[in-house]
C-alpha positions as CSV (number, residue, x, y, z in Angstrom):
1,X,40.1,-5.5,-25.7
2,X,36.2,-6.3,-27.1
3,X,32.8,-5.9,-24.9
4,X,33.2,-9.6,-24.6
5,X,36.1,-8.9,-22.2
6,X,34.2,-6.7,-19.5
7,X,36.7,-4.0,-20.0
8,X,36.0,-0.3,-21.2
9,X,39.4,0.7,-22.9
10,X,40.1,3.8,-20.9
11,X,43.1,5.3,-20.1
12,X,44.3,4.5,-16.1
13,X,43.1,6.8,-13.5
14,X,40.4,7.5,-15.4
15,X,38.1,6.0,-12.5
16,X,36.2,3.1,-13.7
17,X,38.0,0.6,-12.7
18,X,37.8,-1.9,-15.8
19,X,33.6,-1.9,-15.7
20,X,32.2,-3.1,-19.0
21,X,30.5,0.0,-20.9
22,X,32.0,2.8,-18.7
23,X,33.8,4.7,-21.6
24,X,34.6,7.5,-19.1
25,X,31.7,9.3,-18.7
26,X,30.9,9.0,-22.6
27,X,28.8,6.0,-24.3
28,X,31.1,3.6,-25.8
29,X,29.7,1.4,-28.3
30,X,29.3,-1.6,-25.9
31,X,27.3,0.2,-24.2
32,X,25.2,1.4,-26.8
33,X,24.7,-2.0,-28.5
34,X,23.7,-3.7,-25.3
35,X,20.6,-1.0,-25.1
36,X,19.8,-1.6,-28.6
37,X,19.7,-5.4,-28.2
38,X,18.0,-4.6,-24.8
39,X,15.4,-2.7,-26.8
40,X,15.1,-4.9,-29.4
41,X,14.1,-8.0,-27.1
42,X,11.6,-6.0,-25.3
43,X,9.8,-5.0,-28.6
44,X,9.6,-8.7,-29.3
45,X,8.1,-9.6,-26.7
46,X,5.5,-6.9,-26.7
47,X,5.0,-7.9,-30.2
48,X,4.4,-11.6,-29.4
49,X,2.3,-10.5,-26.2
50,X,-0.1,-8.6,-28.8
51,X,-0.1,-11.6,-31.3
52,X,-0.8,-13.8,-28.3
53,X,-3.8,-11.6,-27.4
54,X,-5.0,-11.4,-30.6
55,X,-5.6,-15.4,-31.3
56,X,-6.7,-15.4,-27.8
57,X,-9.1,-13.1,-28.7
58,X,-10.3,-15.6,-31.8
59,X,-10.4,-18.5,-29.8
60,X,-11.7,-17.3,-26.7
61,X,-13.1,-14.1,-27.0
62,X,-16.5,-14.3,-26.8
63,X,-16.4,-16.5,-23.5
64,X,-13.6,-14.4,-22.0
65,X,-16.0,-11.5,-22.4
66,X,-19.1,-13.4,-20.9
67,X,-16.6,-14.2,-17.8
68,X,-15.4,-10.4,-17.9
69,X,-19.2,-9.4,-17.4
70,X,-19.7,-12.0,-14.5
71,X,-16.6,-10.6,-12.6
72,X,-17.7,-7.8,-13.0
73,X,-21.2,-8.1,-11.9
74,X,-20.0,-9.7,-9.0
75,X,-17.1,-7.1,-7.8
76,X,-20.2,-4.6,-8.4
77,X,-22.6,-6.3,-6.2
78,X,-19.3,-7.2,-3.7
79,X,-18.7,-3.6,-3.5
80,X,-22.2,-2.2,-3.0
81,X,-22.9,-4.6,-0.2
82,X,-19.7,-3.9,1.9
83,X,-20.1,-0.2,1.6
84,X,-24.0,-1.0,2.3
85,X,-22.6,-3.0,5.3
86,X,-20.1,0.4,6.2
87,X,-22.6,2.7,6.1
88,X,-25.1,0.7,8.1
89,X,-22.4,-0.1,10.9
90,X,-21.6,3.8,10.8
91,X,-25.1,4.3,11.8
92,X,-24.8,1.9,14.4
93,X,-21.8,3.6,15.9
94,X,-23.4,7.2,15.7
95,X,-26.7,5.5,17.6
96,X,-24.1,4.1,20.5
97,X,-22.4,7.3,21.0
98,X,-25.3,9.2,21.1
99,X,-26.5,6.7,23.7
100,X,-23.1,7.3,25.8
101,X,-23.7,11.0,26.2
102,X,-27.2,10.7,27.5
């Protein structure tokens, strides 16, 4: 009776029913190894997203920051006319109800 066989070696009645890793309320070392290999394949791939970055970064830096500034230059301007646009249709409201109550 291994991990490899989905079973968690408790004694019957114990509540489990046969689930991998259950150890009976306790952490049995299935369990334990699966997080550490769990962990260790997420630290990988944060380590290969940060090496990944950083030859991006090399390669492509200088236009990916010259593309950075134009989005956001044009969110900016985006932004300021829409809540330009808002505030001017909020004037146009306030004008219209004033002209419904006389």
């Amino acid at each position: 009776m291994g991990c490899d066989e989905g079973q968690c070696g408790c004694e019957s009645g114990c509540g489990c029913n046969g689930s991998k890793g259950c150890g009976c309320g306790q952490g049995s070392g299935c369990e334990m190894t699966d997080m550490v290999m769990a962990i260790a394949d997420k630290a990988w791939a944060e380590l290969m997203k940060e090496k990944m970055k950083a030859e991006l970064e090399k390669k492509r830096g200088a236009q990916m920051s010259k593309v950075a500034a134009a989005a956001v230059d044009a969110s900016v301007a985006y932004w300021s006319a829409k809540m330009e646009g808002k505030s001017k249709r909020e004037q146009h409201k306030d004008a219209l109800r004033k002209a419904f109550q006389g």
